[in-house]
PyMOL CGO cylinders between C-alpha atoms (Angstrom):
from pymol import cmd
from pymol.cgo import CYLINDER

trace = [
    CYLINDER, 177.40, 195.77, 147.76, 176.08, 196.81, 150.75, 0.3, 1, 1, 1, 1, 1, 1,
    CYLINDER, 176.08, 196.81, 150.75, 173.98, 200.07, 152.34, 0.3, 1, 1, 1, 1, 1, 1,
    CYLINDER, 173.98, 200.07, 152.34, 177.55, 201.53, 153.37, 0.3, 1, 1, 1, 1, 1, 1,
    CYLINDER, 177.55, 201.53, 153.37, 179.49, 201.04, 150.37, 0.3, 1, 1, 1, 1, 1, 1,
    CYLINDER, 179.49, 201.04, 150.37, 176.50, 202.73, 148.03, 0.3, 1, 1, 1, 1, 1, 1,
    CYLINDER, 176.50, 202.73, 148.03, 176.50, 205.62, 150.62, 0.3, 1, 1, 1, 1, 1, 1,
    CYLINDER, 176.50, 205.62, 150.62, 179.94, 206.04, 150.06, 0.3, 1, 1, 1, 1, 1, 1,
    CYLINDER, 179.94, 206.04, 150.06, 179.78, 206.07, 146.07, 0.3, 1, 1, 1, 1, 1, 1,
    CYLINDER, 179.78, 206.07, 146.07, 177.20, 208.31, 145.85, 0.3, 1, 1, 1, 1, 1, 1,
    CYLINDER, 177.20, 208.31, 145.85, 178.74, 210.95, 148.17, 0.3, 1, 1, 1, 1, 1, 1,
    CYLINDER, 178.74, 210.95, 148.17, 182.16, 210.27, 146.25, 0.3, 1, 1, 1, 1, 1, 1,
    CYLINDER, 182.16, 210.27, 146.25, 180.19, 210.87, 143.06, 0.3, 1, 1, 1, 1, 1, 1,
    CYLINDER, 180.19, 210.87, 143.06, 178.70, 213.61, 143.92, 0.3, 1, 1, 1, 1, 1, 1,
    CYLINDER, 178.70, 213.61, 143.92, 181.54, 215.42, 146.11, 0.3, 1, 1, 1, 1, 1, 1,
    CYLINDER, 181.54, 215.42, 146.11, 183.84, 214.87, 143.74, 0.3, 1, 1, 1, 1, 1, 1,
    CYLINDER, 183.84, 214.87, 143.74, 183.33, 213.25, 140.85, 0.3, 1, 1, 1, 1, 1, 1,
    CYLINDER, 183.33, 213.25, 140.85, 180.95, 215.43, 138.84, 0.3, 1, 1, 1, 1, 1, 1,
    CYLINDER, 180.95, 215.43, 138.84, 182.81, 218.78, 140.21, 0.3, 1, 1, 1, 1, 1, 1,
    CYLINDER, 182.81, 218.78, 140.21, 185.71, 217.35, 138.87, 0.3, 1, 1, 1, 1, 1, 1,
    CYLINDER, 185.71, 217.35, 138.87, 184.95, 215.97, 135.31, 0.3, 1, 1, 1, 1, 1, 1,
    CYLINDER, 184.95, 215.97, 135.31, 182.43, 219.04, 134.78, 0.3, 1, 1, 1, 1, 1, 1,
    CYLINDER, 182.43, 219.04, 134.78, 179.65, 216.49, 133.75, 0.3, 1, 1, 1, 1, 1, 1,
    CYLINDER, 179.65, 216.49, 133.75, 176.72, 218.38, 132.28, 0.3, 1, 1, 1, 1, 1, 1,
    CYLINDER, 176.72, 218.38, 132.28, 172.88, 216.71, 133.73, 0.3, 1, 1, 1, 1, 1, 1,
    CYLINDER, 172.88, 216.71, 133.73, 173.02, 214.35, 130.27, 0.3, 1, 1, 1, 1, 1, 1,
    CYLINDER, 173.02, 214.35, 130.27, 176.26, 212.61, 131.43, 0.3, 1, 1, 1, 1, 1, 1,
    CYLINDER, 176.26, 212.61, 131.43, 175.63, 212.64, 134.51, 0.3, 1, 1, 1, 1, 1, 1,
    CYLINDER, 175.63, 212.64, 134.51, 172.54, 211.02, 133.80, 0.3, 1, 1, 1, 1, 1, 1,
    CYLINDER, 172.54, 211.02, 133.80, 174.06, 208.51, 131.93, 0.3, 1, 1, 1, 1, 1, 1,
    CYLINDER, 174.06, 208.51, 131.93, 176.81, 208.01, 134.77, 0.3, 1, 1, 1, 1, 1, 1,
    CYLINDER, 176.81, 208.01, 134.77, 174.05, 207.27, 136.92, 0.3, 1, 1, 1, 1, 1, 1,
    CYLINDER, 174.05, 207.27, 136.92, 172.00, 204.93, 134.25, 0.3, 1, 1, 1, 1, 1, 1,
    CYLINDER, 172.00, 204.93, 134.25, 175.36, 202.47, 133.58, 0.3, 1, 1, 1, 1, 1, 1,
    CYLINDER, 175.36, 202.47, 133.58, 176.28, 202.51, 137.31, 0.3, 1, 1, 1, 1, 1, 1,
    CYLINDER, 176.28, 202.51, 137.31, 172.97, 200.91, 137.44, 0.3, 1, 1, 1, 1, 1, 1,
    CYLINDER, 172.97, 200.91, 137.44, 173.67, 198.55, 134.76, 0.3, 1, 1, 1, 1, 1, 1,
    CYLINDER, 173.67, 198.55, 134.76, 177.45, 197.29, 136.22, 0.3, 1, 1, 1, 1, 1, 1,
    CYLINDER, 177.45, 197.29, 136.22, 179.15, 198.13, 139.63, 0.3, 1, 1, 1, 1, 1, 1,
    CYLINDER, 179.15, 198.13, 139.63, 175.70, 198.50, 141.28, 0.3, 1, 1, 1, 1, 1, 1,
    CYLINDER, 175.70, 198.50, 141.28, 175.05, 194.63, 140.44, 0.3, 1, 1, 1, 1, 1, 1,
    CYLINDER, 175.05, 194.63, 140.44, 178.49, 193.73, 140.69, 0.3, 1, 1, 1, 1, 1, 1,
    CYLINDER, 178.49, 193.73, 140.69, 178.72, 193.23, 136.86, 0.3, 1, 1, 1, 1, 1, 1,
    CYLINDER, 178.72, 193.23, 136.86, 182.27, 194.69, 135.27, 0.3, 1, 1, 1, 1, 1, 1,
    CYLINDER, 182.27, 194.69, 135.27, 180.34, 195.69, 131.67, 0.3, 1, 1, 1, 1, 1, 1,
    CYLINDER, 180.34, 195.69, 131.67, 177.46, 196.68, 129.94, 0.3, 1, 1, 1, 1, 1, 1,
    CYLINDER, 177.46, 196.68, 129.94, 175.71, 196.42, 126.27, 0.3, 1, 1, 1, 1, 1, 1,
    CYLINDER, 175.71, 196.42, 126.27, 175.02, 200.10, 125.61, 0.3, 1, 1, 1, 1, 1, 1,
    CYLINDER, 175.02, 200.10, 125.61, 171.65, 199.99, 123.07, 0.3, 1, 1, 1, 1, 1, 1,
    CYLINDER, 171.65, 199.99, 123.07, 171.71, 203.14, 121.33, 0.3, 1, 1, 1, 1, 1, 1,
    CYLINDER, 171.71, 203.14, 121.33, 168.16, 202.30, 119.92, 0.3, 1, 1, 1, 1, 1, 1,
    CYLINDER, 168.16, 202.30, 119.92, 166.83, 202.00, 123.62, 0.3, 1, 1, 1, 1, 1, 1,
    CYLINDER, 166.83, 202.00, 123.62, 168.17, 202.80, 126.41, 0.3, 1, 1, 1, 1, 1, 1,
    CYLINDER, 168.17, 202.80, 126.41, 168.59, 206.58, 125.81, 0.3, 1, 1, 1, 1, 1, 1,
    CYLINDER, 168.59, 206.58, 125.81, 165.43, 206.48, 126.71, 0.3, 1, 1, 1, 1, 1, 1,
    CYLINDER, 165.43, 206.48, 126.71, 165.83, 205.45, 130.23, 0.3, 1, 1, 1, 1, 1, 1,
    CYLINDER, 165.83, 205.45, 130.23, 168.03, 208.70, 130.47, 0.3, 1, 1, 1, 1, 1, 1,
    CYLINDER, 168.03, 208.70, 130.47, 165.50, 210.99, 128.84, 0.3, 1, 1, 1, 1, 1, 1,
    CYLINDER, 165.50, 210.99, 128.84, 167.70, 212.25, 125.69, 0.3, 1, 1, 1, 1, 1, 1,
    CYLINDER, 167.70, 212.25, 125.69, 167.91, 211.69, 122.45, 0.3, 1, 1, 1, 1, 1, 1,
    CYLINDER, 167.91, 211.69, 122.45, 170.18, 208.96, 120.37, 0.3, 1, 1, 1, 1, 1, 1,
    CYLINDER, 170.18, 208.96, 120.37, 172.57, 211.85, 118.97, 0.3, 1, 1, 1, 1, 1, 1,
    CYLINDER, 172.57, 211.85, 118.97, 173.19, 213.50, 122.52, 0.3, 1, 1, 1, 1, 1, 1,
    CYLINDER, 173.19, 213.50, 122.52, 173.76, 209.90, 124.23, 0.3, 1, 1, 1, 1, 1, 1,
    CYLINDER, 173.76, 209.90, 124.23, 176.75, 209.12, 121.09, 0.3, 1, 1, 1, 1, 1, 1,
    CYLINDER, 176.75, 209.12, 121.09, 177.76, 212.51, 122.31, 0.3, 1, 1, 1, 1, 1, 1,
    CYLINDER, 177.76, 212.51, 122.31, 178.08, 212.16, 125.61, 0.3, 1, 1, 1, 1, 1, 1,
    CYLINDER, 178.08, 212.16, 125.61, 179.10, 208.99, 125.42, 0.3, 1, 1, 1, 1, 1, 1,
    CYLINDER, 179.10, 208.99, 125.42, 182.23, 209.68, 123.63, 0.3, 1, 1, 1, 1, 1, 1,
    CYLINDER, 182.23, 209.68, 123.63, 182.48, 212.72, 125.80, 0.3, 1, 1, 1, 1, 1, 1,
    CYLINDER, 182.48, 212.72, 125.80, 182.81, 210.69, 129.11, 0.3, 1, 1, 1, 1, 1, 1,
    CYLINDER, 182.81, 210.69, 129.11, 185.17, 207.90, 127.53, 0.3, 1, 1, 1, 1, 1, 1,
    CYLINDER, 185.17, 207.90, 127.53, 187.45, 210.72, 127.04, 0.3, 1, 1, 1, 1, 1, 1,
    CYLINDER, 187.45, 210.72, 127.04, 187.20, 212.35, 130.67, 0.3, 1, 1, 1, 1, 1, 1,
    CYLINDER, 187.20, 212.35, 130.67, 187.63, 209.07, 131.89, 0.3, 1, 1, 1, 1, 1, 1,
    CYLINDER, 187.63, 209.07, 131.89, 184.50, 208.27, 134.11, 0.3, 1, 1, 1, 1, 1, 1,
    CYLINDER, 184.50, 208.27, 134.11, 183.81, 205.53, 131.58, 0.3, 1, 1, 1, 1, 1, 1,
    CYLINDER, 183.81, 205.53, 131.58, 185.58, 203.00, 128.85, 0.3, 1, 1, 1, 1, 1, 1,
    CYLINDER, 185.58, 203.00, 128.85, 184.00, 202.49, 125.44, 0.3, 1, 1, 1, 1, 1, 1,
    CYLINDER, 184.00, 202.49, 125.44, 185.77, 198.72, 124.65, 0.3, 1, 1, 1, 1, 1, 1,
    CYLINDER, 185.77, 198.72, 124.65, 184.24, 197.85, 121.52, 0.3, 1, 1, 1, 1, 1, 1,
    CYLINDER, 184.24, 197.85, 121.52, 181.57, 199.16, 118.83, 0.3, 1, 1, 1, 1, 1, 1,
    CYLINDER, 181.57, 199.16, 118.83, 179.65, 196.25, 118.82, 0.3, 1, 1, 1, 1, 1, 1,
    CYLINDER, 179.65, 196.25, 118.82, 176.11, 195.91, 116.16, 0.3, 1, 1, 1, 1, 1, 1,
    CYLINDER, 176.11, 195.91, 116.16, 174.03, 195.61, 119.18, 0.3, 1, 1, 1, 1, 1, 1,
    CYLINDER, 174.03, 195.61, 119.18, 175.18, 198.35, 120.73, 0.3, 1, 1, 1, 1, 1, 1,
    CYLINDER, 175.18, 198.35, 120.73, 178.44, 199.57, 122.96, 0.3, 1, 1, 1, 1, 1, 1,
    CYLINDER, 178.44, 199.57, 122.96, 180.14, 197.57, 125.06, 0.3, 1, 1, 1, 1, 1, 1,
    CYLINDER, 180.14, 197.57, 125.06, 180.89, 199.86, 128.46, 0.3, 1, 1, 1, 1, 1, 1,
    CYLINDER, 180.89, 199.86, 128.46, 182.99, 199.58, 131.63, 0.3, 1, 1, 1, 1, 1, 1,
    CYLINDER, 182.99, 199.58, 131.63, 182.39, 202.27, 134.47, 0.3, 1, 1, 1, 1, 1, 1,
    CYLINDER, 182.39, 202.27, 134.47, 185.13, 203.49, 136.69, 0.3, 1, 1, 1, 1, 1, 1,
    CYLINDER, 185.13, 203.49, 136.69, 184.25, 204.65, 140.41, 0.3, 1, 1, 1, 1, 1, 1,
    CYLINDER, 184.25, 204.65, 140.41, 185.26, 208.01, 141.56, 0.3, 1, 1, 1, 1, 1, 1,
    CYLINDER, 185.26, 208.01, 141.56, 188.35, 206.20, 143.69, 0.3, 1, 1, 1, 1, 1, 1,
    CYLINDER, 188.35, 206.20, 143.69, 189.20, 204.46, 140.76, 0.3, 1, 1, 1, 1, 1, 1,
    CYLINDER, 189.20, 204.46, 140.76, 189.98, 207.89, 138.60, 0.3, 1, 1, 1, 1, 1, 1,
    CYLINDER, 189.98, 207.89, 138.60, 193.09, 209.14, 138.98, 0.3, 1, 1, 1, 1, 1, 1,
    CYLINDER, 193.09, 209.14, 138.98, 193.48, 212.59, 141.36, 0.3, 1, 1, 1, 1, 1, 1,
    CYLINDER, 193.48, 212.59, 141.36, 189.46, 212.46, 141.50, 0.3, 1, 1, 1, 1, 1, 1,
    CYLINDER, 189.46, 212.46, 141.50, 188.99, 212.28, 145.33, 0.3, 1, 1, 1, 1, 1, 1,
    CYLINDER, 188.99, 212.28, 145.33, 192.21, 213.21, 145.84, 0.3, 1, 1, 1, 1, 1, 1,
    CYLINDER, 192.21, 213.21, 145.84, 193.11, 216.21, 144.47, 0.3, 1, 1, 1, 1, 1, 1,
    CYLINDER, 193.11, 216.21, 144.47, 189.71, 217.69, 145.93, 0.3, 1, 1, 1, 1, 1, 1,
    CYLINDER, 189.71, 217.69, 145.93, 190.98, 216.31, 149.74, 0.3, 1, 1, 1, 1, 1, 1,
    CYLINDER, 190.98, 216.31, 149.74, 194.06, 217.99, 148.71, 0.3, 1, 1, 1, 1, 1, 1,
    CYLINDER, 194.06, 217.99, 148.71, 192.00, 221.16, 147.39, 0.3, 1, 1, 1, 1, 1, 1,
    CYLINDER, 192.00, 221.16, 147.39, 190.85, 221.30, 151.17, 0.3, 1, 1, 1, 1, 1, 1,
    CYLINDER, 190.85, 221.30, 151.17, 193.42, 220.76, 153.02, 0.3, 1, 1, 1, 1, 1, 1,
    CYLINDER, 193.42, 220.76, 153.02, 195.42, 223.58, 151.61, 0.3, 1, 1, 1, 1, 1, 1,
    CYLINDER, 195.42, 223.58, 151.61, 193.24, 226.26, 152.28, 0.3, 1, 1, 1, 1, 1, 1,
    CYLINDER, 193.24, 226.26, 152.28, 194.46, 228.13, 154.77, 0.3, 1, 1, 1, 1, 1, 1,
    CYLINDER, 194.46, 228.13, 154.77, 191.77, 230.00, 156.67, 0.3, 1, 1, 1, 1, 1, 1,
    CYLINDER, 191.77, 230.00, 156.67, 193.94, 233.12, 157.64, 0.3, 1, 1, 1, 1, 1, 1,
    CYLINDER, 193.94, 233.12, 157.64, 194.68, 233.83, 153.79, 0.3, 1, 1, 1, 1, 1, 1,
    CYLINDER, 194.68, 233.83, 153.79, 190.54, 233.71, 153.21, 0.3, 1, 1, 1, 1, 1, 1,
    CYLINDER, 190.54, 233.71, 153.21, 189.06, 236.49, 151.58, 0.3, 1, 1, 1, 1, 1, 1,
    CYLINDER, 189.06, 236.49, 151.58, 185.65, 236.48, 153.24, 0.3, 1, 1, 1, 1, 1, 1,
    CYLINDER, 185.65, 236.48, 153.24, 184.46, 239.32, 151.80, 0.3, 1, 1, 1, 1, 1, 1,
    CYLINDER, 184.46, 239.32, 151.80, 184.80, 238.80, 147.84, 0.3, 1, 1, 1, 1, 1, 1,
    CYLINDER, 184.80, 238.80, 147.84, 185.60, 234.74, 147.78, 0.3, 1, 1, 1, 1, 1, 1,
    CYLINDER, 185.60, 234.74, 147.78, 181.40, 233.38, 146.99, 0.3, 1, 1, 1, 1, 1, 1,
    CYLINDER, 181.40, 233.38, 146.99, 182.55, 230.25, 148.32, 0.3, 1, 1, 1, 1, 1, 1,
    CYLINDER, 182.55, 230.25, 148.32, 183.24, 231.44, 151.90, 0.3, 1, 1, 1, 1, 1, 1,
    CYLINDER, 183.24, 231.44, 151.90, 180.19, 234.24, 151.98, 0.3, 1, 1, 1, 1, 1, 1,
    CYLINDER, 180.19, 234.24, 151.98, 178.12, 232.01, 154.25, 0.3, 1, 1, 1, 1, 1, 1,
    CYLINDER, 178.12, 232.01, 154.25, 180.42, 230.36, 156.41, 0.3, 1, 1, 1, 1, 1, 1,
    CYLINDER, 180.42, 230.36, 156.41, 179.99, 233.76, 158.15, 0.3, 1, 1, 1, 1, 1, 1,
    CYLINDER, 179.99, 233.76, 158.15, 176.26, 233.93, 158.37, 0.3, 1, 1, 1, 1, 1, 1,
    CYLINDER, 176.26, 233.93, 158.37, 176.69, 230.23, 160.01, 0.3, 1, 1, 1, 1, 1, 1,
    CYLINDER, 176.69, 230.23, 160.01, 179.02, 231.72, 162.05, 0.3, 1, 1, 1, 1, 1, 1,
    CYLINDER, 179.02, 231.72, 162.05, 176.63, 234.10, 163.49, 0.3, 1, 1, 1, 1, 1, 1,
    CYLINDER, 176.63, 234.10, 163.49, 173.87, 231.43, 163.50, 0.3, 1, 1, 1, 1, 1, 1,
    CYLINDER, 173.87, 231.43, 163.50, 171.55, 233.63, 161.25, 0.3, 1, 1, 1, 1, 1, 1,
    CYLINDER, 171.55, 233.63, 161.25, 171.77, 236.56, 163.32, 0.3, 1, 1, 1, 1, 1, 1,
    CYLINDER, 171.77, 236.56, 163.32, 172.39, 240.16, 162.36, 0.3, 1, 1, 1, 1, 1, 1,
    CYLINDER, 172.39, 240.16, 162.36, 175.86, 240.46, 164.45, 0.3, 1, 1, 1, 1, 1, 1,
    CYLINDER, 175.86, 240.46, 164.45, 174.54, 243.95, 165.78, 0.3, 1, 1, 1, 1, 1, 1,
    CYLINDER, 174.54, 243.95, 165.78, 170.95, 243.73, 166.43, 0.3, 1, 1, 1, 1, 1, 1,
    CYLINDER, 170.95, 243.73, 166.43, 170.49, 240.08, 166.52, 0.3, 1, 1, 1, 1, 1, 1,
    CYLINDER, 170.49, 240.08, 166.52, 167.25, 240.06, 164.31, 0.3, 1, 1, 1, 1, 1, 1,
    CYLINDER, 167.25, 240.06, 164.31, 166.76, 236.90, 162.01, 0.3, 1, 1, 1, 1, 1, 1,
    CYLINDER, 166.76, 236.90, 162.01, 169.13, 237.07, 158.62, 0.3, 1, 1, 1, 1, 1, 1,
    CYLINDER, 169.13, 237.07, 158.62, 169.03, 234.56, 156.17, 0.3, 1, 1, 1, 1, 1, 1,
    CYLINDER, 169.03, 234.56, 156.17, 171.15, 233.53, 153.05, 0.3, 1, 1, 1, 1, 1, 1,
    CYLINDER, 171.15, 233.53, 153.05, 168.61, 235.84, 150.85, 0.3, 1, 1, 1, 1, 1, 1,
    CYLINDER, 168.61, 235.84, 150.85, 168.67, 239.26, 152.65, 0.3, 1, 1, 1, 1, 1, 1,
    CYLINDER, 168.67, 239.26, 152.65, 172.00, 238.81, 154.44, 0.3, 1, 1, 1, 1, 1, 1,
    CYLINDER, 172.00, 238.81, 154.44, 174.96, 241.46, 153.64, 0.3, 1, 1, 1, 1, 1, 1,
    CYLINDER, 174.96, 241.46, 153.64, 178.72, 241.35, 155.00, 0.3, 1, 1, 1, 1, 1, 1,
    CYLINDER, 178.72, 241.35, 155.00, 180.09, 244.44, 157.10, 0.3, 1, 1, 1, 1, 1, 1,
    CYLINDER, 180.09, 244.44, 157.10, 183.65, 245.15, 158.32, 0.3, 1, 1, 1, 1, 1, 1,
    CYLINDER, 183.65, 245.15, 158.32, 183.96, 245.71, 161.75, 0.3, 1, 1, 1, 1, 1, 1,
    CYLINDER, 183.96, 245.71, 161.75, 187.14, 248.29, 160.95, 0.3, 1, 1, 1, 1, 1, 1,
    CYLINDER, 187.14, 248.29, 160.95, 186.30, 249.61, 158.11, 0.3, 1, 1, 1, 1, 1, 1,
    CYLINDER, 186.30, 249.61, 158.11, 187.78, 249.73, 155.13, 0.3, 1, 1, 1, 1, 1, 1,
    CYLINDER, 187.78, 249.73, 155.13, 188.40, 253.37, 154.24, 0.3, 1, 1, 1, 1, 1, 1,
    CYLINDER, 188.40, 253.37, 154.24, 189.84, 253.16, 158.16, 0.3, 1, 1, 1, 1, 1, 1,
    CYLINDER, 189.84, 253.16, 158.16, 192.38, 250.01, 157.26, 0.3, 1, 1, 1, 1, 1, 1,
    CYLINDER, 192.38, 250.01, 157.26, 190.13, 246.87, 157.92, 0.3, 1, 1, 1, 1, 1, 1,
    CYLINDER, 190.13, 246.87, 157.92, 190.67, 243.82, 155.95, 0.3, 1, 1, 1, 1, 1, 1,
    CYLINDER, 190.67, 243.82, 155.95, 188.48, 241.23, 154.35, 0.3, 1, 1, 1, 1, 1, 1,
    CYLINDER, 188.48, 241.23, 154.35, 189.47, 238.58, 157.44, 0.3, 1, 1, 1, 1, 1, 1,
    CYLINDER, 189.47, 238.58, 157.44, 187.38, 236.35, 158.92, 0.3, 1, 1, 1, 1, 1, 1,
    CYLINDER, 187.38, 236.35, 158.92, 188.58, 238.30, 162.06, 0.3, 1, 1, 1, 1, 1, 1,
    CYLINDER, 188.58, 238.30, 162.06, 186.87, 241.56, 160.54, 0.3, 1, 1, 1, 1, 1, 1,
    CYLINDER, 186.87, 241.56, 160.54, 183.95, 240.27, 158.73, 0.3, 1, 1, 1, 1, 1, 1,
    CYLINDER, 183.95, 240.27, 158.73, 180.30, 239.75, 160.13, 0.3, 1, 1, 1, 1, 1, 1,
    CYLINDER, 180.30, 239.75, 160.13, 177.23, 238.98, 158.99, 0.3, 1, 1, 1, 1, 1, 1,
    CYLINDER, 177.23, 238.98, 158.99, 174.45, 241.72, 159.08, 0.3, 1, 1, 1, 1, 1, 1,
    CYLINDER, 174.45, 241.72, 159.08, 171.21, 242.84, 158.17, 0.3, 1, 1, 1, 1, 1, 1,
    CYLINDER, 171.21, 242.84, 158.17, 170.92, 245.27, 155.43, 0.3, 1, 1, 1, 1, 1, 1,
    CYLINDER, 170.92, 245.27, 155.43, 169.63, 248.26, 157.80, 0.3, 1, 1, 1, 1, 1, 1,
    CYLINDER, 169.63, 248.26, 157.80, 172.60, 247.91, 160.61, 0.3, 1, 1, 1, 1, 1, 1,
    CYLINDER, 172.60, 247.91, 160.61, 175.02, 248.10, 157.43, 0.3, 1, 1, 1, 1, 1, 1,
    CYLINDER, 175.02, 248.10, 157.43, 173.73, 250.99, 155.84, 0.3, 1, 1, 1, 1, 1, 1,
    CYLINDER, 173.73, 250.99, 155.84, 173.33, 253.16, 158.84, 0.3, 1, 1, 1, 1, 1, 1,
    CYLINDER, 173.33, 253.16, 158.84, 176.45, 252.09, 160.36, 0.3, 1, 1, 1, 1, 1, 1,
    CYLINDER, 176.45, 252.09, 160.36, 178.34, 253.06, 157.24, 0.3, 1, 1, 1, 1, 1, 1,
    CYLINDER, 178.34, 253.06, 157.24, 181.90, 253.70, 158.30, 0.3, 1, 1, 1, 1, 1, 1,
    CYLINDER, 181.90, 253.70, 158.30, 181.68, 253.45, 161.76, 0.3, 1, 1, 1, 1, 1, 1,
    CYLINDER, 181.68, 253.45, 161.76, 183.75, 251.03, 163.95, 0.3, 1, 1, 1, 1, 1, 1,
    CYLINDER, 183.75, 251.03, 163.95, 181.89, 247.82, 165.54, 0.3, 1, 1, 1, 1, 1, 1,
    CYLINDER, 181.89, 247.82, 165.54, 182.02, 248.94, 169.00, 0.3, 1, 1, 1, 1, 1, 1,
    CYLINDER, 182.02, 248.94, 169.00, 181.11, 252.65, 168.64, 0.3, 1, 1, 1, 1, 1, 1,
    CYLINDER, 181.11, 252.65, 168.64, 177.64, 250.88, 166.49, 0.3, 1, 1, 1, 1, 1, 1,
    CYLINDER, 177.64, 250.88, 166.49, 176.31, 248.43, 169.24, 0.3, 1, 1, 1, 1, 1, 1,
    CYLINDER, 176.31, 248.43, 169.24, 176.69, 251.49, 171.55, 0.3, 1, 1, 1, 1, 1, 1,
    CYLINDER, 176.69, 251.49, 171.55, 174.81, 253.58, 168.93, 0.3, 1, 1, 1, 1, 1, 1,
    CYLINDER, 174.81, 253.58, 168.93, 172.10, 250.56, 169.04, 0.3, 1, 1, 1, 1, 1, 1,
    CYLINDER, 172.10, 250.56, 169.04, 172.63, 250.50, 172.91, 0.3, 1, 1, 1, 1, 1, 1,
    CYLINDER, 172.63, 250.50, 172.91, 171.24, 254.41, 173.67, 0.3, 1, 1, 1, 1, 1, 1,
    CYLINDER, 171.24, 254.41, 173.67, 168.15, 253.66, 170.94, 0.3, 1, 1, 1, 1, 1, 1,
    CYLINDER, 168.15, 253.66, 170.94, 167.50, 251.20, 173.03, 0.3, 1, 1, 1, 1, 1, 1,
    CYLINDER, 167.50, 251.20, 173.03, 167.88, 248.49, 170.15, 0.3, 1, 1, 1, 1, 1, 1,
    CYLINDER, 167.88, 248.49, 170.15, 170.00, 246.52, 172.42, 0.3, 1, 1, 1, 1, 1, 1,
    CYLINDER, 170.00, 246.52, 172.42, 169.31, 245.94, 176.33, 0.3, 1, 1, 1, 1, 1, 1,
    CYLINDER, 169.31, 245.94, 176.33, 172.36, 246.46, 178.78, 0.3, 1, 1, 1, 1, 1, 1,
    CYLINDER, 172.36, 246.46, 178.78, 173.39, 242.93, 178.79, 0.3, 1, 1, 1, 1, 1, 1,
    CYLINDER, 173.39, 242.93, 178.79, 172.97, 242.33, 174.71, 0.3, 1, 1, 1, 1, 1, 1,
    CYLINDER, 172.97, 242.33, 174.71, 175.38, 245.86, 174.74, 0.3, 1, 1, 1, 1, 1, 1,
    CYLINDER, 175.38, 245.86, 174.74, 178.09, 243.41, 177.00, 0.3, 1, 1, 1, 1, 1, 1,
    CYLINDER, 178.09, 243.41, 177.00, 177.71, 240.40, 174.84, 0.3, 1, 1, 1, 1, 1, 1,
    CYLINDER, 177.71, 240.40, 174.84, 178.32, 242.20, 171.41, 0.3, 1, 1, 1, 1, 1, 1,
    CYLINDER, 178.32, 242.20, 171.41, 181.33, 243.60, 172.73, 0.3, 1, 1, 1, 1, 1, 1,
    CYLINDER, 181.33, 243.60, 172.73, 182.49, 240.71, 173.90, 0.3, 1, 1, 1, 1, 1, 1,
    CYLINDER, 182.49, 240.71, 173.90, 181.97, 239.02, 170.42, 0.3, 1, 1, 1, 1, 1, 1,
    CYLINDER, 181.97, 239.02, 170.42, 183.62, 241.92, 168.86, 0.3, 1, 1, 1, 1, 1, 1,
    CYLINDER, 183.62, 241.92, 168.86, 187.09, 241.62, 170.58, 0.3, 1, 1, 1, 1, 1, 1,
    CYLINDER, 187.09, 241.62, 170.58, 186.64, 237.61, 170.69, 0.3, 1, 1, 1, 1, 1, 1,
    CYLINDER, 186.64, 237.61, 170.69, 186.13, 238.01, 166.60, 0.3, 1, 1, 1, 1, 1, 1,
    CYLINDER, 186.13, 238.01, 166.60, 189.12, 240.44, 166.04, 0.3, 1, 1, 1, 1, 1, 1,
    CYLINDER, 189.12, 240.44, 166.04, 191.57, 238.38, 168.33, 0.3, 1, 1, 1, 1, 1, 1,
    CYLINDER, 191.57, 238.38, 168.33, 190.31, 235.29, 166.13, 0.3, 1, 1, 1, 1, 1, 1,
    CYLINDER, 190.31, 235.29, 166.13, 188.75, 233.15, 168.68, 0.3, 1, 1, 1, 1, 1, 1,
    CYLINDER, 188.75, 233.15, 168.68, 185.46, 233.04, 166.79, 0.3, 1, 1, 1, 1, 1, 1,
    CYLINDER, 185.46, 233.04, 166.79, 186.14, 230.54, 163.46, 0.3, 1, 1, 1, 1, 1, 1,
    CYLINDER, 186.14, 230.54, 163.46, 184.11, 230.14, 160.76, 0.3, 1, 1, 1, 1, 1, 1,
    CYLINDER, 184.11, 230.14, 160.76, 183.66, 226.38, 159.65, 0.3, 1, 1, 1, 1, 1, 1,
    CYLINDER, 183.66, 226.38, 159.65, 185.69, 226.26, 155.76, 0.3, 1, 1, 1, 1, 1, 1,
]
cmd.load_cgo(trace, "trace")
C-alpha cells in the first residue's frame, strides 16, 4: 500500500467514516489499532487478545468487549469467531461500507447555497468570516472566529433575510452601534468619523451591492 492510497484512507476515515458511524475516541481508537493490525499490512484478519492488546488502545478489557461488539454491529468491523485466544477480526474500509462516502458526497452536493441559513445554521457561521478574509466588513479591523459576530446588511425588523447575500461578518462594536441601520447609510456613518478614508467609503459600497446582487460567494 502505498503513500497515496494511506492518504486516501485516512481522509476517508476521517471525512466520513467516524461522522458517519458516530464512533466515540475508544472505537475509534480501536479502528485505528486493527487497521494497523490488517489492511495496513495487507493482511485480511486479526487475533484480537483481550488480555493484551487493550492496552495498546489505552482502555480497559470491559470497554474494548464493548466496543468491540459495538463496531461489529455498525459495521466498521466483523467479529468471525470467538476464538480461546482471543477474537478473530476483519476490518472494512470506509469505501467498503455501504452509503459511508457516499451518502456524505451526496450530503454535499445537495445543499443548495441559496436555501442557506447563514445566520442560525453553526455549520455555515464561518464560511462568512472567510468570506470577508477576517475583516470586519465595515471597518476592516482584524476579526477572528472568537470575537466575530454576524450583521444583516437590511435589517431584519426592515425585511432582510438570513442570505448569504445579506449576511456579513463584523466586529462586535460596528454591530452594536449600527443597530438597525442599513449597510450603506453605516460605512457613510464610518466615512464622516473618519473611520474610513474616501476610497475605503467607495470600496465598501461596492462590496455592499456586489454582496446583495450575489456576486460575492461564500465557499460551502
Amino acid at each position: 500500500m502505498d503513500n497515496q492510497d494511506l492518504a486516501k484512507i485516512y481522509k476517508d476515515i476521517e471525512d466520513y467514516l467516524i461522522p458517519f458511524l458516530k464512533l466515540d475516541p475508544y472505537e475509534r481508537s480501536l479502528y485505528y489499532y486493527l487497521l494497523r493490525q490488517t489492511r495496513l499490512i495487507d493482511k485480511n484478519e486479526t487475533i484480537f487478545v483481550i488480555t493484551t492488546a487493550p492496552q495498546n488502545v489505552g482502555i480497559t478489557d470491559f470497554a474494548a468487549r464493548d466496543r468491540l461488539r459495538k463496531m461489529d454491529k455498525k459495521g466498521c468491523i466483523r467479529i468471525l469467531e470467538v476464538r480461546r485466544d482471543g477474537l478473530k477480526i476483519s476490518v472494512l474500509l470506509p469505501t467498503e461500507i455501504e452509503g459511508c462516502v457516499v451518502e456524505k458526497i451526496q450530503e454535499i452536493q445537495q445543499v443548495n447555497i441559496e436555501n442557506v441559513d447563514f445566520y442560525n445554521d453553526q455549520q455555515f457561521r464561518e464560511t462568512i468570516l472567510k468570506r470577508e478574509k477576517g475583516e470586519c466588513f465595515y471597518c476592516l479591523r482584524k476579526i477572528t472566529k472568537e470575537n466575530y459576530v454576524l450583521d444583516h446588511l437590511i435589517s431584519q425588523l426592515n425585511g432582510g433575510n438570513n442570505s448569504y447575500k445579506n449576511i456579513v461578518a463584523s466586529c462586535h462594536g460596528c454591530n452594536s452601534i449600527k443597530s438597525g441601520k442599513n449597510g450603506e447609510d453605516y460605512v457613510r456613518d464610518l466615512y464622516r468619523k473618519r473611520a474610513l478614508s474616501q476610497e475605503e467609503l467607495e470600496q465598501r459600497l461596492i462590496a455592499i451591492e456586489s454582496i446583495k446582487n450575489g456576486e460575492i460567494k461564500p465557499e460551502i
